[in-house]
PDB file with SEQRES, HELIX, SHEET and CRYST1 records, atoms N, CA, C and O in Angstrom:
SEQRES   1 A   80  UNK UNK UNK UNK UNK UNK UNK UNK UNK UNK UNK UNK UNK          
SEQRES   2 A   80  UNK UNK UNK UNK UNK UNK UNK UNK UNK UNK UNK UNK UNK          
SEQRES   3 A   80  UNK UNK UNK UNK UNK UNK UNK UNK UNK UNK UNK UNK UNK          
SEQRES   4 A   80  UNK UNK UNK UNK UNK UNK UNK UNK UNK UNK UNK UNK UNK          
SEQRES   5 A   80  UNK UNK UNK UNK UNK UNK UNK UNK UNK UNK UNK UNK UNK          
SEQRES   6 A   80  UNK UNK UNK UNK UNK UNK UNK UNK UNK UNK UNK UNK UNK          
SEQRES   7 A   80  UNK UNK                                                      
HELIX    1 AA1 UNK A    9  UNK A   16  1                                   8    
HELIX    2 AA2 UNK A   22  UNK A   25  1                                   4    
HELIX    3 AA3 UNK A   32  UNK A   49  1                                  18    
HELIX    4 AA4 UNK A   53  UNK A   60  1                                   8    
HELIX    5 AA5 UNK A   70  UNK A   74  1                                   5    
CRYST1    1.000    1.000    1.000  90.00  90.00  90.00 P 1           1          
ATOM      1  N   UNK A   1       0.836  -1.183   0.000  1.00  0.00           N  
ATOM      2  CA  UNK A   1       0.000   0.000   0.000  1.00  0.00           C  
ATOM      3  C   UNK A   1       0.881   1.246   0.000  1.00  0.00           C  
ATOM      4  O   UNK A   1       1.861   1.163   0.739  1.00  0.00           O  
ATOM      5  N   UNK A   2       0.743   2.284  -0.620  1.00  0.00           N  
ATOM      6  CA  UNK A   2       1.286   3.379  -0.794  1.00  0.00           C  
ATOM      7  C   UNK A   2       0.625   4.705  -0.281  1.00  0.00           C  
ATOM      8  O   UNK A   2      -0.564   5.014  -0.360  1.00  0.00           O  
ATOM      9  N   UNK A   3       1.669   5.427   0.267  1.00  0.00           N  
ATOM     10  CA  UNK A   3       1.334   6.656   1.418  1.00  0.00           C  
ATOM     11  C   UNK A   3       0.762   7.856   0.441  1.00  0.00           C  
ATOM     12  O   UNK A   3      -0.120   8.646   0.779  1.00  0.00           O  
ATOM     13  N   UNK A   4       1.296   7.844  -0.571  1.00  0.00           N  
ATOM     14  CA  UNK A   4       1.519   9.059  -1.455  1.00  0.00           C  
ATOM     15  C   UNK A   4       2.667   9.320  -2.378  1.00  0.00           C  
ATOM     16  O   UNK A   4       3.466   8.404  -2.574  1.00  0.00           O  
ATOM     17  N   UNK A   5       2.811  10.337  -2.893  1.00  0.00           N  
ATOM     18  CA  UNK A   5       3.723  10.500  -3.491  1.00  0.00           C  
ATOM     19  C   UNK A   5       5.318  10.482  -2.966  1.00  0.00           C  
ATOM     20  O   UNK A   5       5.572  11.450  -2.249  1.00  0.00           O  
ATOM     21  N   UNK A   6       6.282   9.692  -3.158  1.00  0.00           N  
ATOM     22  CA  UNK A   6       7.691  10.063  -2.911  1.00  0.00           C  
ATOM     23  C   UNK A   6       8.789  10.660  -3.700  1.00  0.00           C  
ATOM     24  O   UNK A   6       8.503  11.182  -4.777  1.00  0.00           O  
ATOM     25  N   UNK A   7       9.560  10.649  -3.440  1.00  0.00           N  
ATOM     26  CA  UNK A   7      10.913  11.179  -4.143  1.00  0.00           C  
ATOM     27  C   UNK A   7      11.102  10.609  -4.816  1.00  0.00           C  
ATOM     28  O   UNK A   7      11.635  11.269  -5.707  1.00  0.00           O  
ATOM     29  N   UNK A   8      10.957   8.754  -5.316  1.00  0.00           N  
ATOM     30  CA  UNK A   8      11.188   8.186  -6.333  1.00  0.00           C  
ATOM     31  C   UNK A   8      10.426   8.762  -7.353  1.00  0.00           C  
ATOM     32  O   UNK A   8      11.061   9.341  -8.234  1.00  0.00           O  
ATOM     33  N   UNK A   9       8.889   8.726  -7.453  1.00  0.00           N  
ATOM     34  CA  UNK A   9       8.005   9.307  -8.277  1.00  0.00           C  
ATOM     35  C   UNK A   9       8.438  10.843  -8.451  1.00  0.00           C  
ATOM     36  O   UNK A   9       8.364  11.149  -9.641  1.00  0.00           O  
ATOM     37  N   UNK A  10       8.818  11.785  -7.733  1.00  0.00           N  
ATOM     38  CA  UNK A  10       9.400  12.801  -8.410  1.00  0.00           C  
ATOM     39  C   UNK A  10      10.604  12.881  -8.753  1.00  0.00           C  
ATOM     40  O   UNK A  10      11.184  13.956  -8.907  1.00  0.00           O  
ATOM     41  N   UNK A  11      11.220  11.547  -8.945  1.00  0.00           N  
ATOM     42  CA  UNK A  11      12.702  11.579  -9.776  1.00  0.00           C  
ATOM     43  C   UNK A  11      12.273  11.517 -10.808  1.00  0.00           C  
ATOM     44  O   UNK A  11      12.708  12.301 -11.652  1.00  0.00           O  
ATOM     45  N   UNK A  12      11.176  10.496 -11.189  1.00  0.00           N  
ATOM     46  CA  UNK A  12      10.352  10.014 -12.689  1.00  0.00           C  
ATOM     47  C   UNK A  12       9.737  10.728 -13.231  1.00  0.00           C  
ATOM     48  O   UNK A  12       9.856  10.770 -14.455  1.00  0.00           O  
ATOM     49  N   UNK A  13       8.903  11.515 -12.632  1.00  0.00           N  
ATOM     50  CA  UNK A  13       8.464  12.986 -13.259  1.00  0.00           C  
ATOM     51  C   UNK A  13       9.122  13.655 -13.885  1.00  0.00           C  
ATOM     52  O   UNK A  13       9.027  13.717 -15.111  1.00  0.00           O  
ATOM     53  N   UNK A  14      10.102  14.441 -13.064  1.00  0.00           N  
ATOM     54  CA  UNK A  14      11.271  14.984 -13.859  1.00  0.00           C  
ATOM     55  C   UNK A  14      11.822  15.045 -14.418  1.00  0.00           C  
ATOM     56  O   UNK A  14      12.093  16.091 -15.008  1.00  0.00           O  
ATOM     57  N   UNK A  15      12.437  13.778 -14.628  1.00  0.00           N  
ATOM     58  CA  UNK A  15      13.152  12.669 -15.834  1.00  0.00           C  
ATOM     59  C   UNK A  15      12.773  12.678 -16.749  1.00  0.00           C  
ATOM     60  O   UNK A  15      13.294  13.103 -17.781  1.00  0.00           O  
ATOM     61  N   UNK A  16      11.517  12.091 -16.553  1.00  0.00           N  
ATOM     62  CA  UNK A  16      10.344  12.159 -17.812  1.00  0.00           C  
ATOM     63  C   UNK A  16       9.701  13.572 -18.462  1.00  0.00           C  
ATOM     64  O   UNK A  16       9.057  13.589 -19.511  1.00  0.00           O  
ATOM     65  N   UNK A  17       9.975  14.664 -17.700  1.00  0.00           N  
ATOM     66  CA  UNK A  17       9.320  15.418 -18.622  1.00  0.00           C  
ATOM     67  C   UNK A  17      10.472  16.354 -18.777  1.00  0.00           C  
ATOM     68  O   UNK A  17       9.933  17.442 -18.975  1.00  0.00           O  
ATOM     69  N   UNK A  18      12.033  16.556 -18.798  1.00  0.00           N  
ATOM     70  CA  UNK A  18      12.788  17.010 -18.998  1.00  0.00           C  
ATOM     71  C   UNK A  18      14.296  16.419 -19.722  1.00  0.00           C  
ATOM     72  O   UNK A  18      15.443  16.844 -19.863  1.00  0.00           O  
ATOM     73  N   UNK A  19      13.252  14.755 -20.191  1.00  0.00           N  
ATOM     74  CA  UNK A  19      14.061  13.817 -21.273  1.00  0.00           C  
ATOM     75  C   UNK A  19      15.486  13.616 -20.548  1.00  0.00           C  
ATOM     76  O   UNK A  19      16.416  13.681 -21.352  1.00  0.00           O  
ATOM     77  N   UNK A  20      15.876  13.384 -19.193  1.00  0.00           N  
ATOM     78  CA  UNK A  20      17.145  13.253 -18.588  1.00  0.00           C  
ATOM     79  C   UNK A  20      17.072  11.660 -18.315  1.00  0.00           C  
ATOM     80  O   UNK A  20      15.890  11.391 -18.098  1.00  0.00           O  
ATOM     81  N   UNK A  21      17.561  10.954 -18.271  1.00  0.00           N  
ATOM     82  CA  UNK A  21      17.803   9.287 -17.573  1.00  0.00           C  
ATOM     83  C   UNK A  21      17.774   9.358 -16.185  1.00  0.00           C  
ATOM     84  O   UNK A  21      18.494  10.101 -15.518  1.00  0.00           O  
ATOM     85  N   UNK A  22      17.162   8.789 -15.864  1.00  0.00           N  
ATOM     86  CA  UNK A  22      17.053   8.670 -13.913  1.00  0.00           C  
ATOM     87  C   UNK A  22      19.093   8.063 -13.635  1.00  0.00           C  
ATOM     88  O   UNK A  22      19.670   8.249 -12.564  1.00  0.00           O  
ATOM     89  N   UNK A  23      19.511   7.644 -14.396  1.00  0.00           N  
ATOM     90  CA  UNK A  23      20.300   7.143 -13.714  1.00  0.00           C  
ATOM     91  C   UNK A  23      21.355   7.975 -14.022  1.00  0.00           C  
ATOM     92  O   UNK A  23      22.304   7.683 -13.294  1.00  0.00           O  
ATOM     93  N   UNK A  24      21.622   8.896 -14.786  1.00  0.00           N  
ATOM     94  CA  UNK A  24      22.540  10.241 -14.929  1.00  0.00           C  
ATOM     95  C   UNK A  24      22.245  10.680 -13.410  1.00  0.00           C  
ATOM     96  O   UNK A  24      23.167  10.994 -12.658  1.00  0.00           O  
ATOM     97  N   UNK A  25      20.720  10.680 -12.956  1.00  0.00           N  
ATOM     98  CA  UNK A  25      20.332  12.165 -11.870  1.00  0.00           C  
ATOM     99  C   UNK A  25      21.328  11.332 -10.938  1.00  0.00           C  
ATOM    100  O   UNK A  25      22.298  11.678 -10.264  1.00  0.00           O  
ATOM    101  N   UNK A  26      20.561   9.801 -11.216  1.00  0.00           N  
ATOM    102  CA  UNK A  26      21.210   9.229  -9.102  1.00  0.00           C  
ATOM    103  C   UNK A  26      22.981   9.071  -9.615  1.00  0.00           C  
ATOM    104  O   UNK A  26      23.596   8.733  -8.603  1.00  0.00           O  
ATOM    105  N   UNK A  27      23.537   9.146 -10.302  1.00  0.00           N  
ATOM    106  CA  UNK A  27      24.733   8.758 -10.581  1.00  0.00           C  
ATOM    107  C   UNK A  27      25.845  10.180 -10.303  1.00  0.00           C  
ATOM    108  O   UNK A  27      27.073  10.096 -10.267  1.00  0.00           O  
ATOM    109  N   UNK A  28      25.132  11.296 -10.149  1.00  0.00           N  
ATOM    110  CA  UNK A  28      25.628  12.385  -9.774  1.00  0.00           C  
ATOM    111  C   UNK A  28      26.341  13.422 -10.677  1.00  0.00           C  
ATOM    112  O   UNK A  28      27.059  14.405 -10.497  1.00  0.00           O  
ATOM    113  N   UNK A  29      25.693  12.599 -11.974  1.00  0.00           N  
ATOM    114  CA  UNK A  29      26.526  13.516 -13.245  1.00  0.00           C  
ATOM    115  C   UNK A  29      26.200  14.800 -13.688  1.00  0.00           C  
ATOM    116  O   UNK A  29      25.082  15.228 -13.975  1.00  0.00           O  
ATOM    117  N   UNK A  30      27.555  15.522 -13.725  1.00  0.00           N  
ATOM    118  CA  UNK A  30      27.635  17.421 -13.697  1.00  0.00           C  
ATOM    119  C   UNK A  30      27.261  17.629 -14.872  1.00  0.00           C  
ATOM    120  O   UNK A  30      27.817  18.641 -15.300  1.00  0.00           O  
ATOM    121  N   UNK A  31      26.238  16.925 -15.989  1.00  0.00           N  
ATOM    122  CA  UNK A  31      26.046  17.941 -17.165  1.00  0.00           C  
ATOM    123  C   UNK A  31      25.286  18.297 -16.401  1.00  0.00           C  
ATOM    124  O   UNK A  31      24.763  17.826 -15.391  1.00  0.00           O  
ATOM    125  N   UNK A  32      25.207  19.813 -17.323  1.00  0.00           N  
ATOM    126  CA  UNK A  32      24.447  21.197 -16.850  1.00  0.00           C  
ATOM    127  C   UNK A  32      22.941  20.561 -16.957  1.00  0.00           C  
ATOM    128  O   UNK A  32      22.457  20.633 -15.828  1.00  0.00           O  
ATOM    129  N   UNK A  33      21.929  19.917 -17.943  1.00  0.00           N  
ATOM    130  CA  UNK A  33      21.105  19.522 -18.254  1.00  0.00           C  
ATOM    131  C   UNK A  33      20.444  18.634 -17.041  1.00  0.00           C  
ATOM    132  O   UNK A  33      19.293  18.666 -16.605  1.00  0.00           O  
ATOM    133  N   UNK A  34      21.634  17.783 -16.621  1.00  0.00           N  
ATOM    134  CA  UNK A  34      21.077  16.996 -15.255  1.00  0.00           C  
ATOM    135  C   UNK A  34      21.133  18.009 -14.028  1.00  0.00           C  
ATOM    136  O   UNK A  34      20.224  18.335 -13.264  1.00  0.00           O  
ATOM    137  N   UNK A  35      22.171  18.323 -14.053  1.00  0.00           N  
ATOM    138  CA  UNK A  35      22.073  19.409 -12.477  1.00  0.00           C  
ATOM    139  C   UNK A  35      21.054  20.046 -12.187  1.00  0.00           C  
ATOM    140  O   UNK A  35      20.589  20.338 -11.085  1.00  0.00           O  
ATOM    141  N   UNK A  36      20.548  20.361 -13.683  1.00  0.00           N  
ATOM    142  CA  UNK A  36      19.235  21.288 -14.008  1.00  0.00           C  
ATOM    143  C   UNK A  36      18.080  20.703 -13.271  1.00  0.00           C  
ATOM    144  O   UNK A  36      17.301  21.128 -12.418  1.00  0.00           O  
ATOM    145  N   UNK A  37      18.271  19.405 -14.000  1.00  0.00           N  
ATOM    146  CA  UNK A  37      17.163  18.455 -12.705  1.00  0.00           C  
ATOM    147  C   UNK A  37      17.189  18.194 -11.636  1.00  0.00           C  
ATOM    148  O   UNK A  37      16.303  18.370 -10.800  1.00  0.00           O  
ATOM    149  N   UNK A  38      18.361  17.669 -11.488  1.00  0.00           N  
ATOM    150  CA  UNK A  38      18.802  17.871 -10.699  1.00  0.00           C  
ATOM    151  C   UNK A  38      18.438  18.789  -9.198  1.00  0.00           C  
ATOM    152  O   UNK A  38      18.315  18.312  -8.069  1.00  0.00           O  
ATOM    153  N   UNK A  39      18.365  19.672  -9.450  1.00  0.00           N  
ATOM    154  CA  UNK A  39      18.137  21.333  -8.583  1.00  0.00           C  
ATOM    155  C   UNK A  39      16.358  20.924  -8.373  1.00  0.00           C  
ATOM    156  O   UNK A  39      15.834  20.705  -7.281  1.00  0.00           O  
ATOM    157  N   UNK A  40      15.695  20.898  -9.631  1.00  0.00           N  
ATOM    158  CA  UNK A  40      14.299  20.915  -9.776  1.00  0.00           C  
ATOM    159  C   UNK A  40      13.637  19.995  -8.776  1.00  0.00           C  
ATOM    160  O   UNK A  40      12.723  20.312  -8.015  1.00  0.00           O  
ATOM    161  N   UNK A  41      14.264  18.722  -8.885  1.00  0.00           N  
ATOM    162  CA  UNK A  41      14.200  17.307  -7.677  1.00  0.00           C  
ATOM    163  C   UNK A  41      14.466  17.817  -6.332  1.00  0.00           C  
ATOM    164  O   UNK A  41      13.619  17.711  -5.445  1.00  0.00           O  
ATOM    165  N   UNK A  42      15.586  18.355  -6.143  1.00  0.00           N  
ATOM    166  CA  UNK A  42      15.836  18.820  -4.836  1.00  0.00           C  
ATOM    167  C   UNK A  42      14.721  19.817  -3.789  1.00  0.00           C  
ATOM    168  O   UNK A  42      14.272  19.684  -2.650  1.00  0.00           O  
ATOM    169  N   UNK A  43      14.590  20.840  -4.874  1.00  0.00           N  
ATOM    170  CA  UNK A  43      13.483  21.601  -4.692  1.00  0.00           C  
ATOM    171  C   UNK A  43      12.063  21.255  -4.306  1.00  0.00           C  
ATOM    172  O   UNK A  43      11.534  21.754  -3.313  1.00  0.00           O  
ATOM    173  N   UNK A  44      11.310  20.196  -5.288  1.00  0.00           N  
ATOM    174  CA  UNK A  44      10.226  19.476  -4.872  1.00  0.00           C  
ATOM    175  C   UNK A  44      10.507  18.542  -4.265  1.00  0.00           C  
ATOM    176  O   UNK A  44       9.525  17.799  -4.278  1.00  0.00           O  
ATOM    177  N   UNK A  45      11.344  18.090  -3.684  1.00  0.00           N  
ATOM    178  CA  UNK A  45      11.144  17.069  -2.778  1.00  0.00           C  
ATOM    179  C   UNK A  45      11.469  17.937  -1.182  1.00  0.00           C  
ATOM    180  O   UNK A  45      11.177  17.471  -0.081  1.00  0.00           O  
ATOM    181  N   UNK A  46      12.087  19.180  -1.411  1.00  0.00           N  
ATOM    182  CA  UNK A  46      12.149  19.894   0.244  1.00  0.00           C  
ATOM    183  C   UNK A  46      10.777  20.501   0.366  1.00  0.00           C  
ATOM    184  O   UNK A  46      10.135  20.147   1.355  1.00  0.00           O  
ATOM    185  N   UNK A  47      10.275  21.259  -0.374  1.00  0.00           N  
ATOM    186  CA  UNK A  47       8.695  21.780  -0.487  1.00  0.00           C  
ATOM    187  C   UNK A  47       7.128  20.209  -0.115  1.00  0.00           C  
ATOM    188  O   UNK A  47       6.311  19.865   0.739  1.00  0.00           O  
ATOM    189  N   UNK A  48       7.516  19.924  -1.142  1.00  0.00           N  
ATOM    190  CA  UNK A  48       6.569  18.868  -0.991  1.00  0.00           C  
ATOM    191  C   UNK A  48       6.875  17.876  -0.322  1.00  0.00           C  
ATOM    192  O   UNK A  48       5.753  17.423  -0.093  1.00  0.00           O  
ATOM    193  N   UNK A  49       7.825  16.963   0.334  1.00  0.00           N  
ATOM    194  CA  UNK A  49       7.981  16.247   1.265  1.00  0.00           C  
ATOM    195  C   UNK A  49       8.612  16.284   2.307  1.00  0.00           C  
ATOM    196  O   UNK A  49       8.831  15.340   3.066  1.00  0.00           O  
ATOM    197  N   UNK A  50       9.009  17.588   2.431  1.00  0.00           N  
ATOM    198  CA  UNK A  50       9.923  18.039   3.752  1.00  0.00           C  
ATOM    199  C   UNK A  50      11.078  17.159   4.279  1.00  0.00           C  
ATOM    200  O   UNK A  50      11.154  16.842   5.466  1.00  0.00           O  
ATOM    201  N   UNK A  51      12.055  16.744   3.256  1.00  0.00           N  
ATOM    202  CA  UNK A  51      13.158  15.440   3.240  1.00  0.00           C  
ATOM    203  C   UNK A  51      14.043  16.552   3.451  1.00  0.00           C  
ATOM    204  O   UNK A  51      13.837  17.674   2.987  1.00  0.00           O  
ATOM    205  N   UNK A  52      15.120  16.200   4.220  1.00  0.00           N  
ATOM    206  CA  UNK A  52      16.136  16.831   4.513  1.00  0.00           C  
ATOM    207  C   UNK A  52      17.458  16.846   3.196  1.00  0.00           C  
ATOM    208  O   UNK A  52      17.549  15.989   2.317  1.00  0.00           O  
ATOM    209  N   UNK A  53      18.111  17.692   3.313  1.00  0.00           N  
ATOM    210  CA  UNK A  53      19.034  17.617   2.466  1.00  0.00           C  
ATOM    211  C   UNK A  53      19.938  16.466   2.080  1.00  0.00           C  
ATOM    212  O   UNK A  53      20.266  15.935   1.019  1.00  0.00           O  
ATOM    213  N   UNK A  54      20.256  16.264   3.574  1.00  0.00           N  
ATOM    214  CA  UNK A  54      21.015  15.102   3.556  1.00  0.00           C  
ATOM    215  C   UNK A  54      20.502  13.513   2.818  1.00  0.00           C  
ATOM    216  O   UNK A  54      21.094  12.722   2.084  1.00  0.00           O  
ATOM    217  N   UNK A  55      19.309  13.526   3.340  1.00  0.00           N  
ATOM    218  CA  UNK A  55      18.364  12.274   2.620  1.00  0.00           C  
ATOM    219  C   UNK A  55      18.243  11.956   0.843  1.00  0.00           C  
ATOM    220  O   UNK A  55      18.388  10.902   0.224  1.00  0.00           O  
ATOM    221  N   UNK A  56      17.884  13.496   0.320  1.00  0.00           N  
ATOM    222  CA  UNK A  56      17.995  14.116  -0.856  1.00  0.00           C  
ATOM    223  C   UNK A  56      19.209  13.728  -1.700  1.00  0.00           C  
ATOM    224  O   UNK A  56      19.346  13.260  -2.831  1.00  0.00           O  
ATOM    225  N   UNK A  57      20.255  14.199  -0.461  1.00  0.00           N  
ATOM    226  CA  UNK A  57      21.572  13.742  -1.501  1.00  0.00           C  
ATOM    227  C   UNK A  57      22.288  12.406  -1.934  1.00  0.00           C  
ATOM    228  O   UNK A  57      23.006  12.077  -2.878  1.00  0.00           O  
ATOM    229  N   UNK A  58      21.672  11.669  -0.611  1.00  0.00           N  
ATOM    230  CA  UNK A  58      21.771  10.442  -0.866  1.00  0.00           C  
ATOM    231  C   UNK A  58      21.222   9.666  -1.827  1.00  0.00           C  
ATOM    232  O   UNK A  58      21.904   8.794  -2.364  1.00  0.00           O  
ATOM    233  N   UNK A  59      19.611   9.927  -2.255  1.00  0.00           N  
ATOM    234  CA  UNK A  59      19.128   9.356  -3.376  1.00  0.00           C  
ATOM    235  C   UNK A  59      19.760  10.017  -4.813  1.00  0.00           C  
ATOM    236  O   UNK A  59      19.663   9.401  -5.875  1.00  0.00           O  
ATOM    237  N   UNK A  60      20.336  11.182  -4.726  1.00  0.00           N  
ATOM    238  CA  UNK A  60      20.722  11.914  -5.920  1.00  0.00           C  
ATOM    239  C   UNK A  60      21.894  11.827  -6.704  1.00  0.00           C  
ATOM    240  O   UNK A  60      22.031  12.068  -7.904  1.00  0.00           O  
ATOM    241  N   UNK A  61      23.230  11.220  -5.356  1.00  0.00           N  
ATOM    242  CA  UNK A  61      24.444  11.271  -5.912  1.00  0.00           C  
ATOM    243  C   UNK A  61      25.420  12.209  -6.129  1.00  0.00           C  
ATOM    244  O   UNK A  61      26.299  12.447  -6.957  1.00  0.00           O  
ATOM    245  N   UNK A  62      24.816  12.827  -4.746  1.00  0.00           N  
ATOM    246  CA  UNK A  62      25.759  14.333  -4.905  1.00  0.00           C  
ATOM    247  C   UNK A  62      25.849  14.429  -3.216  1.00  0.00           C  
ATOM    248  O   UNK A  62      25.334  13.581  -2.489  1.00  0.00           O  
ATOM    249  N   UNK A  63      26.526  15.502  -2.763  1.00  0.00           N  
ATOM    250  CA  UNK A  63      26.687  16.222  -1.798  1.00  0.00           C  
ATOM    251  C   UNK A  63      25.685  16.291  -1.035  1.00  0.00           C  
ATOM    252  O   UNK A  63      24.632  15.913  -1.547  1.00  0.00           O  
ATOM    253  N   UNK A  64      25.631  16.716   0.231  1.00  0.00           N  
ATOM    254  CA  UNK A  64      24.613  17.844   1.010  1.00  0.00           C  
ATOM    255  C   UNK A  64      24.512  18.897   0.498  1.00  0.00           C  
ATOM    256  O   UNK A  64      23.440  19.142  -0.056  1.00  0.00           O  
ATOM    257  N   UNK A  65      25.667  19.996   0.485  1.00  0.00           N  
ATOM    258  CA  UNK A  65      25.891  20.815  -0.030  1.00  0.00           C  
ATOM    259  C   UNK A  65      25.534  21.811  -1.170  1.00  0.00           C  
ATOM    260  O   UNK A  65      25.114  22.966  -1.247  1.00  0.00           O  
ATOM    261  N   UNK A  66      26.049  20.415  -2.361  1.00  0.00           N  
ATOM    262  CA  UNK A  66      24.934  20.582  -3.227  1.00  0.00           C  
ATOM    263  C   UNK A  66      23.313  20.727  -3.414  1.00  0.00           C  
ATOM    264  O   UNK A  66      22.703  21.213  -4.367  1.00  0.00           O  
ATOM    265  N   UNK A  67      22.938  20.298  -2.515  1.00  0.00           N  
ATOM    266  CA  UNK A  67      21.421  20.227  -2.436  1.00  0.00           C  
ATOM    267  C   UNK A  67      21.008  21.233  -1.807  1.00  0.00           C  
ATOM    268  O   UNK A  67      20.008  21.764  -2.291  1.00  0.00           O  
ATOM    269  N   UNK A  68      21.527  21.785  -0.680  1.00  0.00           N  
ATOM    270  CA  UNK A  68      21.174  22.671  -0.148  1.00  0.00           C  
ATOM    271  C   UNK A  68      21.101  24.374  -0.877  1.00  0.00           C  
ATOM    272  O   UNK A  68      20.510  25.427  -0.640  1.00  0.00           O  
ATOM    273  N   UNK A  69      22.279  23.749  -2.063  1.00  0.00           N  
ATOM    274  CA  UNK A  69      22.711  25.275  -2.967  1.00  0.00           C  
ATOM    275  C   UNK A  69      21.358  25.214  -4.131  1.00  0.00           C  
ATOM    276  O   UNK A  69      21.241  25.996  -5.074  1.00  0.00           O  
ATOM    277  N   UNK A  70      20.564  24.284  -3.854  1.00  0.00           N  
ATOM    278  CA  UNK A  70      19.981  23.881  -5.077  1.00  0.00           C  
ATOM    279  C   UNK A  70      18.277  25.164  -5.360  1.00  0.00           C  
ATOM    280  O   UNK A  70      17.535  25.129  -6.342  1.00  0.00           O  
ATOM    281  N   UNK A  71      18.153  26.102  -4.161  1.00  0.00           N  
ATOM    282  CA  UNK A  71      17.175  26.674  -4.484  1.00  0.00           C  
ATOM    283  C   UNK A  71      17.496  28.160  -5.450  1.00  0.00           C  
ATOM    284  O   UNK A  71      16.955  28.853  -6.311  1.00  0.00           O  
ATOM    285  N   UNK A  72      18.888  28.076  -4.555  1.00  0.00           N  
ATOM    286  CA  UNK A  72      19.725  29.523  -5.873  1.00  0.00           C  
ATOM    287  C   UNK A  72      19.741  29.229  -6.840  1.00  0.00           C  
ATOM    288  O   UNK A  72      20.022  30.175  -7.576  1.00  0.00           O  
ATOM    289  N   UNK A  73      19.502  27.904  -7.581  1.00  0.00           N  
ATOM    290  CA  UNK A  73      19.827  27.638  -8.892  1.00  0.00           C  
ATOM    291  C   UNK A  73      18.062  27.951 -10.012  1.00  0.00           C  
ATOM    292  O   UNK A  73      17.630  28.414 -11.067  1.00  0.00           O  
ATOM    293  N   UNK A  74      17.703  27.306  -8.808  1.00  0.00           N  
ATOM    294  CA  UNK A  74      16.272  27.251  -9.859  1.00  0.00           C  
ATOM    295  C   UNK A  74      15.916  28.768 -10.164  1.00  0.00           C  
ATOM    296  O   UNK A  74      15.079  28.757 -11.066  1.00  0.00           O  
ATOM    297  N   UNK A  75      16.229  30.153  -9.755  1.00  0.00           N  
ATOM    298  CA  UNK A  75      16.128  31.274 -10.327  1.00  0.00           C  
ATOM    299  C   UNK A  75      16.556  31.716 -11.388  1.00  0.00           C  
ATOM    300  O   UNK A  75      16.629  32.914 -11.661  1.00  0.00           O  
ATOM    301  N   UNK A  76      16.948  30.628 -12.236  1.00  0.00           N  
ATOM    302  CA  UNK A  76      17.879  30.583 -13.509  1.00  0.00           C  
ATOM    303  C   UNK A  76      17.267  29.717 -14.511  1.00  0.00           C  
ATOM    304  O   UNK A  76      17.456  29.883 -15.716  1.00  0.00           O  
ATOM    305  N   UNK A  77      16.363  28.580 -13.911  1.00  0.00           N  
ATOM    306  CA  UNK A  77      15.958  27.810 -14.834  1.00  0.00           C  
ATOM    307  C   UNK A  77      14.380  28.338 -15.422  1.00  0.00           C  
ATOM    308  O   UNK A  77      13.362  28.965 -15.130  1.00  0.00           O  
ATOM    309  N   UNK A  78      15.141  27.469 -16.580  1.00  0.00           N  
ATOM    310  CA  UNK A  78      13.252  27.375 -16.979  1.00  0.00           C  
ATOM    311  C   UNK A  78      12.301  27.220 -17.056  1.00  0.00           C  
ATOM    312  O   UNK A  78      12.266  26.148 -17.660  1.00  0.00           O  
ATOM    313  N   UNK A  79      10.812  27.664 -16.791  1.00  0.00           N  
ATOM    314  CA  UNK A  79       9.687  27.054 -15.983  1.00  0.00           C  
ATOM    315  C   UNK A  79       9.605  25.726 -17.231  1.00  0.00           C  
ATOM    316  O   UNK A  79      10.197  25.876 -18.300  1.00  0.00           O  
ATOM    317  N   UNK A  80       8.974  24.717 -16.994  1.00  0.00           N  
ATOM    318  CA  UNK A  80       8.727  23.845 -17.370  1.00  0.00           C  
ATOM    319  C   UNK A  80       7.502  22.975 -17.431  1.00  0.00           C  
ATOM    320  O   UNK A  80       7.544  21.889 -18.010  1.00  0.00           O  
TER     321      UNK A  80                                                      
END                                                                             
C-alpha cells in the first residue's frame, strides 16, 4: 500500500518530462542539463515532502551541499 507521493516518483516525473535518464540524476553527473534536474528534484522534494538535504543527496548522488545550494539555482531555470 502506498502513502503518497515520494521522491522516487518525483525523480520520474522529472526525468520524464525534462528527457534526462534517472540514472545520470542518481549517478551524480555534472552535465548542466542533469544538475538542471537535478536542482528541480531537490526543490520538490524539500517543499513537498519536507526530506532533509542530507536524505535528498543520498538518493541523488551528490553532496549535502549541493542540495542545499539547489534553491539559488532554480532562479535561472526554466519554468517547465
Amino acid at each position: 500500500m502506498r502513502r503518497g507521493k515520494s521522491i522516487e516518483d518525483i525523480i520520474q516525473e522529472e526525468c520524464g518530462k525534462r528527457k534526462v535518464s534517472e540514472e545520470e540524476v542518481r549517478k551524480g553527473s555534472r552535465r548542466n542539463r542533469v544538475s538542471e534536474v537535478r536542482a528541480v528534484i531537490a526543490f520538490r522534494s524539500k517543499e513537498e515532502l519536507w526530506i532533509s538535504g542530507a536524505e535528498i543527496a543520498r538518493y541523488l548522488g551528490v553532496n549535502t551541499s549541493s542540495i542545499n545550494r539547489a534553491p539559488a539555482r532554480m532562479d535561472h531555470l526554466p519554468p517547465k
